[in-house]
Residue, then its C-alpha position, 0 to 999 in steps of 0.5 A: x525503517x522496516x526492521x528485518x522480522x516486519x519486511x520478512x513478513x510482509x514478504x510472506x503475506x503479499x507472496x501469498x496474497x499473489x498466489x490468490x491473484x484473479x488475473x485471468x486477461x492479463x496473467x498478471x498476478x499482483x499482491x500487496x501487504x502492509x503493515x499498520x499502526x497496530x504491527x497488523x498485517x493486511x494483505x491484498x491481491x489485484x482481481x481483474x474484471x471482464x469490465x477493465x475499469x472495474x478490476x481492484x488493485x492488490x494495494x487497493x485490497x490491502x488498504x480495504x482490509x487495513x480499514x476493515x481490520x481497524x487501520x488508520x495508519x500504514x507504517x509500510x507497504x510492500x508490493x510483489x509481481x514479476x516484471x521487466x523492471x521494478x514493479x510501483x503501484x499505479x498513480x491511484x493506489x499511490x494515492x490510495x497509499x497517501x491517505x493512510x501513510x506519511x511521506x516517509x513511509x517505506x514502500x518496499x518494491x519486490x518480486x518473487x526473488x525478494x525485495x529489489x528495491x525500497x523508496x519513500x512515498x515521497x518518492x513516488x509520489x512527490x507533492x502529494x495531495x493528501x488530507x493534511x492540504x484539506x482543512x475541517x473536521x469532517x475530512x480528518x476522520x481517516x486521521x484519527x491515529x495520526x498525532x496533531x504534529x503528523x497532520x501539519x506536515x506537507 
C-alpha cells in the first residue's frame, strides 16, 4: 500500500514530469513517477518522435531513470494524462513495469484532477512473464534487490 505522503509525491512528480512531455504529433503529454526500494522517486515523460516507433513512453522514462539512479525494485508507479477514461500503461510498459515490480505492486492511475483509480499489476498484467519464469544466473541480475522468497513466486 502507498502511504498518503509517498502517492502525494508521486502525484507531484508525474504532474511535473507531464508538463515536460515532447507530444508535438499527438498532444498527447503523458508523465510517470515511481517509487523505488530505496523511497527514490523517478519520474518520466512520454517523448514522441516523427518516426512513430522511436517515441519513449513516460513509464519507459521513469524506469531509465530508476535504473540510472541505482533502482531494482519498483514499490509503486503512478501515471498521469487526461483521457476519456482511465489512462493504463501500454502492453510494453506494463512489461517494462514487471521486470522491476511484484504483481501486487500499486499501480495508481490519475489524471490531473487526482488519482481515479488504483489496481495491481496483476491486474493489469494478469500471467505475467517475468524474470521469476527465467531460470540461471545471468538473467537474475535485475534482481539483485529482490529477496530468495521474491523471486519464487509466480
Amino acid at each position: 500500500m502507498t502511504s498518503d505522503r509517498s502517492l502525494d509525491a508521486l502525484f507531484s512528480a508525474a504532474l511535473d514530469a507531464r508538463a515536460n512531455a515532447y507530444a508535438p504529433y499527438s498532444g498527447y503529454r503523458v508523465g510517470a513517477a515511481l517509487l523505488d526500494e530505496a523511497g527514490r522517486i523517478s519520474a518520466g515523460c512520454n517523448v514522441e518522435n516523427a518516426s512513430y516507433p522511436v517515441g519513449t513512453c513516460a513509464e519507459a522514462g521513469a524506469v531509465a531513470a530508476m535504473a540510472r539512479a541505482g533502482g531494482r525494485r519498483i514499490t509503486a508507479i503512478l501515471v498521469l494524462a487526461e483521457g476519456g477514461g482511465l489512462v493504463t500503461p501500454c502492453g510494453a510498459c506494463r512489461q517494462r513495469i514487471r521486470e522491476f515490480a511484484l504483481p501486487e505492486t500499486p499501480v495508481h492511475l490519475a489524471d490531473p484532477g487526482g488519482v481515479r483509480a488504483t489496481l495491481t499489476l496483476a491486474e493489469l498484467l494478469p500471467h505475467a512473464f517475468g524474470p521469476d519464469i527465467l531460470s540461471g544466473p545471468d538473467v537474475t541480475s535485475g534482481l539483485d534487490a529482490m529477496s530468495a522468497g521474491d523471486r519464487a513466486r509466480p
